[in-house]
Residue frames relative to the residue before (quaternion, step in Angstrom):
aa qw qx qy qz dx dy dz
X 1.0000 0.0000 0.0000 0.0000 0.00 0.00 0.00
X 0.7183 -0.5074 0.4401 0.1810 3.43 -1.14 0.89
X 0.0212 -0.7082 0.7026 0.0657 3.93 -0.96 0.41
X 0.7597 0.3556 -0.4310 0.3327 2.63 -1.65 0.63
X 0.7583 -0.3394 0.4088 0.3778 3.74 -1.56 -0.43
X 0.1496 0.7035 -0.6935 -0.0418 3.52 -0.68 0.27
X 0.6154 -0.6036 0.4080 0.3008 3.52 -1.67 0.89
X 0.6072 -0.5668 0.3068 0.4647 3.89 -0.81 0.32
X 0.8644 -0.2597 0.2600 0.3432 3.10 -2.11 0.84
X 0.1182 -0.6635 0.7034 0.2261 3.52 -1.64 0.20
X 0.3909 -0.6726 0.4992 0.3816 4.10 -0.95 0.13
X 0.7211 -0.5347 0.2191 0.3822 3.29 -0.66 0.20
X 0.1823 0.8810 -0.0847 0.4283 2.96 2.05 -0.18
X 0.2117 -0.6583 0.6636 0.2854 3.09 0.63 -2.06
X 0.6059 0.5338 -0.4010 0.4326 4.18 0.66 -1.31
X 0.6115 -0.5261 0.5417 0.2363 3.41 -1.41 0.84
X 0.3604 -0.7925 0.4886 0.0576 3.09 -0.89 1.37
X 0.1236 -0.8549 0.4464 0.2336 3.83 -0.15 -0.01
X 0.5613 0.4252 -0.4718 0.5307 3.72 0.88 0.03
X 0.6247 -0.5172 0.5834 0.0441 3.32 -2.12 0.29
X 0.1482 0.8444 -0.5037 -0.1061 3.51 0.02 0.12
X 0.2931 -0.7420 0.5986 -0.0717 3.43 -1.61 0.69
X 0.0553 -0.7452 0.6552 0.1107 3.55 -0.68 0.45
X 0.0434 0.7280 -0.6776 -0.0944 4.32 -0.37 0.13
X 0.1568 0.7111 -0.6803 0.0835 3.44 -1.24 1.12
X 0.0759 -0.7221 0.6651 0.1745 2.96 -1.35 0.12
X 0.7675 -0.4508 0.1713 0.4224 4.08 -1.08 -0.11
X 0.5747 0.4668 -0.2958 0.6036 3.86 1.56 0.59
X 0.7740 0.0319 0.0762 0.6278 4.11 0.48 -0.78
X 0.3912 -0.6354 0.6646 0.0391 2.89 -1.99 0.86
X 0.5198 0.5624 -0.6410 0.0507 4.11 -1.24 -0.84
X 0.6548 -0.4650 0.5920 -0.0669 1.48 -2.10 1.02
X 0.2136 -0.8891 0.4010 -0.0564 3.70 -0.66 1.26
X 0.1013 -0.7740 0.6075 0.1473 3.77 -0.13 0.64
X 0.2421 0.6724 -0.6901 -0.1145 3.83 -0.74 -0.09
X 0.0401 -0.7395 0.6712 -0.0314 3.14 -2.33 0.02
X 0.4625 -0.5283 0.5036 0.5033 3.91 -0.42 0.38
X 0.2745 -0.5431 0.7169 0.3402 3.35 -1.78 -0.20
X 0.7183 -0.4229 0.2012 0.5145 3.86 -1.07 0.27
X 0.5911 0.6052 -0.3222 0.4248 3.68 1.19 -0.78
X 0.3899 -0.6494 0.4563 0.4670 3.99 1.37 -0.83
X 0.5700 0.5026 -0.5906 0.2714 3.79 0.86 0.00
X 0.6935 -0.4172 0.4220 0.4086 3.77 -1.72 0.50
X 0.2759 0.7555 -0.5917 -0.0544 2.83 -1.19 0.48
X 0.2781 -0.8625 0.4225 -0.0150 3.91 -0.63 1.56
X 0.1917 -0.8197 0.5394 0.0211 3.22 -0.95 0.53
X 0.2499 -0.7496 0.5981 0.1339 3.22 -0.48 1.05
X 0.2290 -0.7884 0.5709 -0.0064 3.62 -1.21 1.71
X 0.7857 -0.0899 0.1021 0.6035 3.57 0.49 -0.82
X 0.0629 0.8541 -0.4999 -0.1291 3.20 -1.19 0.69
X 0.3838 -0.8219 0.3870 0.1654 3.73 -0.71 0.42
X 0.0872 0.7637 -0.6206 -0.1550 4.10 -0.67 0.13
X 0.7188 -0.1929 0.3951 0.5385 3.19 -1.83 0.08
X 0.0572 0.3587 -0.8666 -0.3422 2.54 -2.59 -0.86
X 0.3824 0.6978 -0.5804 0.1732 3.72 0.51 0.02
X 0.3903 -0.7484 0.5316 0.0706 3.65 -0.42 1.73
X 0.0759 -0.6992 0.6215 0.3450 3.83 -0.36 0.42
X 0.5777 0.6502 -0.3619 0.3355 3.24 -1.58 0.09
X 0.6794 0.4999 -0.1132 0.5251 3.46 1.03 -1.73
X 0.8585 0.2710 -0.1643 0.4033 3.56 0.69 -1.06
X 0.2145 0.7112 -0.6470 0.1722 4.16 1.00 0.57
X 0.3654 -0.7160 0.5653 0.1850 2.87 -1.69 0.67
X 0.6639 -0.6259 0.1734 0.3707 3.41 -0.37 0.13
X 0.1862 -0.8291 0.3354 0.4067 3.76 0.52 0.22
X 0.3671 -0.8119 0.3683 0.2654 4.00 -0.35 0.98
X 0.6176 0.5557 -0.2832 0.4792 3.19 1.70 0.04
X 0.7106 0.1904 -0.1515 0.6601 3.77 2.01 -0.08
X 0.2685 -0.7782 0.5553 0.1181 3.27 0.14 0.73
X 0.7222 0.3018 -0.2510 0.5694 3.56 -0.46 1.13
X 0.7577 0.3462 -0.2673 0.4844 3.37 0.60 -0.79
X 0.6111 -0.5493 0.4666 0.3273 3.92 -1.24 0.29
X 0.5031 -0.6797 0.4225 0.3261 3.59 -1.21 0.25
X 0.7587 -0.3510 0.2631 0.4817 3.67 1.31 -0.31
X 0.5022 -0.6462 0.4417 0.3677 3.69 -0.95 -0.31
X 0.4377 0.6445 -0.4465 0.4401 3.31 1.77 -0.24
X 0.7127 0.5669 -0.1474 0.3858 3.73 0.92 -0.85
X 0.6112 0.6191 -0.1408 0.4726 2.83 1.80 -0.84
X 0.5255 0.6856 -0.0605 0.5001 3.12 1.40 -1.64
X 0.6415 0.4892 -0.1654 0.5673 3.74 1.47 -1.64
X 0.6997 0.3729 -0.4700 0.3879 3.67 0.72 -1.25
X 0.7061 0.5665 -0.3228 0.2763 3.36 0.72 -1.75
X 0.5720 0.5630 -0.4183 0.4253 3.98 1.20 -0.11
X 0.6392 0.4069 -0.3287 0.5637 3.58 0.98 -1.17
X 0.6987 0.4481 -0.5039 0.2388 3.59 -0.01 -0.76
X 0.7061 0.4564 -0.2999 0.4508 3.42 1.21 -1.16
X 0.4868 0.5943 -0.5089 0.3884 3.73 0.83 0.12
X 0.7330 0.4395 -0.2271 0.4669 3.40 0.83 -1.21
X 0.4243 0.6500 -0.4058 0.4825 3.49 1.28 0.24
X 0.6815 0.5756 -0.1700 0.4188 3.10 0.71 -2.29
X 0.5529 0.7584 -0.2971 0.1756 3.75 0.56 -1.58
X 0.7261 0.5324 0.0720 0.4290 2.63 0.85 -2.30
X 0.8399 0.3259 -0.1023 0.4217 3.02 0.39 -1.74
X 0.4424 0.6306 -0.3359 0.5420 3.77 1.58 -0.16
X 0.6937 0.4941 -0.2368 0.4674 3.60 0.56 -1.26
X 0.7060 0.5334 -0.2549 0.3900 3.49 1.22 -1.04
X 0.7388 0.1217 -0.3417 0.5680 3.72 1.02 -0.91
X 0.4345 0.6123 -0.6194 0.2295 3.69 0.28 0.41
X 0.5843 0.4130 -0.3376 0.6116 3.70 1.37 -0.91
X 0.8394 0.2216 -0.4244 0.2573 3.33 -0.19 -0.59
X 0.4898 0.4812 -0.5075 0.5206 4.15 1.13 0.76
X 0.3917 -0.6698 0.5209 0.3556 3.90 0.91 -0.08
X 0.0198 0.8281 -0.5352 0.1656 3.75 1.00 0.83
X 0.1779 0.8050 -0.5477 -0.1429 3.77 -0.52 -0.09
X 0.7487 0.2579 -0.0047 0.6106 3.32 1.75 -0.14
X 0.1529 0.7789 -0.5966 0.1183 3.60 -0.39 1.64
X 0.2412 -0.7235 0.5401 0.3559 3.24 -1.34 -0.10
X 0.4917 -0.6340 0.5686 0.1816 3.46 -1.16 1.01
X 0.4524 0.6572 -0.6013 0.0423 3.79 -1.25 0.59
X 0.2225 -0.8241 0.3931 -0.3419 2.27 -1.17 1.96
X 0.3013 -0.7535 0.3563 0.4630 3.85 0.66 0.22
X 0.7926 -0.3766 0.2116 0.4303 4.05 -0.71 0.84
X 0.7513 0.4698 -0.1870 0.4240 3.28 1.08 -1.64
X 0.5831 0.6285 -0.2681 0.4395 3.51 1.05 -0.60
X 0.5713 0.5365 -0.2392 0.5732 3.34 0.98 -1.81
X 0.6106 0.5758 -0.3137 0.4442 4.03 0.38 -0.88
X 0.7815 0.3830 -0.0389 0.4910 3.53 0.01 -1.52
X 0.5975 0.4455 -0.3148 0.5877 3.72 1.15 -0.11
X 0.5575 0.5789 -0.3371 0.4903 3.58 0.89 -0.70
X 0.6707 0.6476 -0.1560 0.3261 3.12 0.80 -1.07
X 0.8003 0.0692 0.0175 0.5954 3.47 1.47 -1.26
X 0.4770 0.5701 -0.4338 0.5093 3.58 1.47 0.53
X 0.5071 -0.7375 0.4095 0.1770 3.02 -1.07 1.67
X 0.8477 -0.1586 0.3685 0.3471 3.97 -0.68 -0.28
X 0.8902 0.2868 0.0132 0.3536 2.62 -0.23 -2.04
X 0.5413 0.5851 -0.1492 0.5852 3.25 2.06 -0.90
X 0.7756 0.3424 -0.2882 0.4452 3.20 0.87 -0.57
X 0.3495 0.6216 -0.5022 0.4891 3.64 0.97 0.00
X 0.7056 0.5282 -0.2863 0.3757 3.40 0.04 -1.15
X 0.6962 0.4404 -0.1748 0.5393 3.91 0.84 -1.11
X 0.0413 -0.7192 0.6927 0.0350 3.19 -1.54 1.04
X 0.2245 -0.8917 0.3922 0.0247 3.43 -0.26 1.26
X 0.3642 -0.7442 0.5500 -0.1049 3.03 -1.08 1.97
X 0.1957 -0.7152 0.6531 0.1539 4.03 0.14 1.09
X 0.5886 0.6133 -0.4651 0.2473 3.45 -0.24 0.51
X 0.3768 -0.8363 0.3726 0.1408 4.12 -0.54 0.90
X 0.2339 -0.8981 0.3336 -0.1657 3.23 0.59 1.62
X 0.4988 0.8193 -0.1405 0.2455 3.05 1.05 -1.45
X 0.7806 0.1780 -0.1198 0.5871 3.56 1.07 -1.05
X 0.6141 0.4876 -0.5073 0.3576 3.38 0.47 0.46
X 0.7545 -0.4688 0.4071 0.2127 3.30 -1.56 1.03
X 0.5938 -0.6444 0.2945 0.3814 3.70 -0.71 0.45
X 0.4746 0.6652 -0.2772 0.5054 3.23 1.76 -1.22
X 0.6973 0.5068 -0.2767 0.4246 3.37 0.70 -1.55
X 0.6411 0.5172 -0.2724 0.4973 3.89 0.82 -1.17
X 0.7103 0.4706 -0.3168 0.4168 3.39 0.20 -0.80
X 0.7268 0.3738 -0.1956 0.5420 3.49 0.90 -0.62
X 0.3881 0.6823 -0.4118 0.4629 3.78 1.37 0.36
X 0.1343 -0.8377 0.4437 0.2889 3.81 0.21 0.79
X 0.3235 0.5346 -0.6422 0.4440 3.74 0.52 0.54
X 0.7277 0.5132 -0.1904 0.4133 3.69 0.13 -1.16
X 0.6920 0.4599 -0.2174 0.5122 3.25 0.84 -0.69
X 0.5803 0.6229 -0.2314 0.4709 3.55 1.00 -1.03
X 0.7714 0.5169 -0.0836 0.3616 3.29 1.06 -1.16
X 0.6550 0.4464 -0.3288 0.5135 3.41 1.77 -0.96
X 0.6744 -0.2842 0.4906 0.4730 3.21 -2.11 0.79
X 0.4099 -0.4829 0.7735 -0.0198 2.97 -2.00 1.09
């Protein structure tokens, strides 16, 4: 995935796009984020698609090789429920990015996430993502929009 700042989206089109996009996830939910100034310049965001686990805790212990029978821990757990929701994320990221004609988002995500996505995001998907270590996810749209990372980022 890509660092740094890249200029806003094109539509499939090719025509100059004015909104910003954004995915914010963290290791339980995904969305997917339109922003854009309103004529006045304040932020303003839209929430397009959004995504959760199905990653069941409980369902996915590994075995512990030092007790047989018993699990390995929640540290392990913590590991499945990151990969499982990555391989969720992958797919379903690629899907509404093509189907909004996205060609440029920014990704923020807490360190570990941004990792474990690397992992199962193809190329071509990743081009597209500039990645923001930063944990976003539970705040409210009001709340995002007024996040100056977020702000910094929309078309002016």
């Amino acid at each position: 995935m890509a660092d740094g700042l890249a200029p806003a989206g094109l539509y499939c089109s090719g025509m100059p796009d004015s909104h910003r996009w954004f995915v914010v996830l963290d290791s339980m939910k995904a969305r997917l984020v339109r922003g854009s100034r309103t004529a006045k310049g304040s932020p303003h965001l839209d929430e397009m698609a959004s995504l959760a686990t199905t990653f069941v805790a409980g369902e996915h212990h590994r075995p512990d090789r030092l007790a047989p029978g018993r699990s390995a821990g929640t540290s392990h757990e913590h590991e499945e429920a990151l990969a499982h929701f990555a391989r969720e994320v992958a797919p379903w990221l690629q899907k509404e990015l093509t189907t909004h004609g996205v060609a440029s988002c920014a990704l923020f995500a807490p360190t570990h996430m941004i990792g474990a996505l690397r992992k199962v995001i193809a190329k071509p998907l990743a081009a597209k993502l500039q990645e923001h270590p930063l944990e976003l996810a539970n705040l409210a749209l009001a709340q995002l929009a007024a996040h100056p990372r977020i702000q910094e980022l929309l078309v002016k």
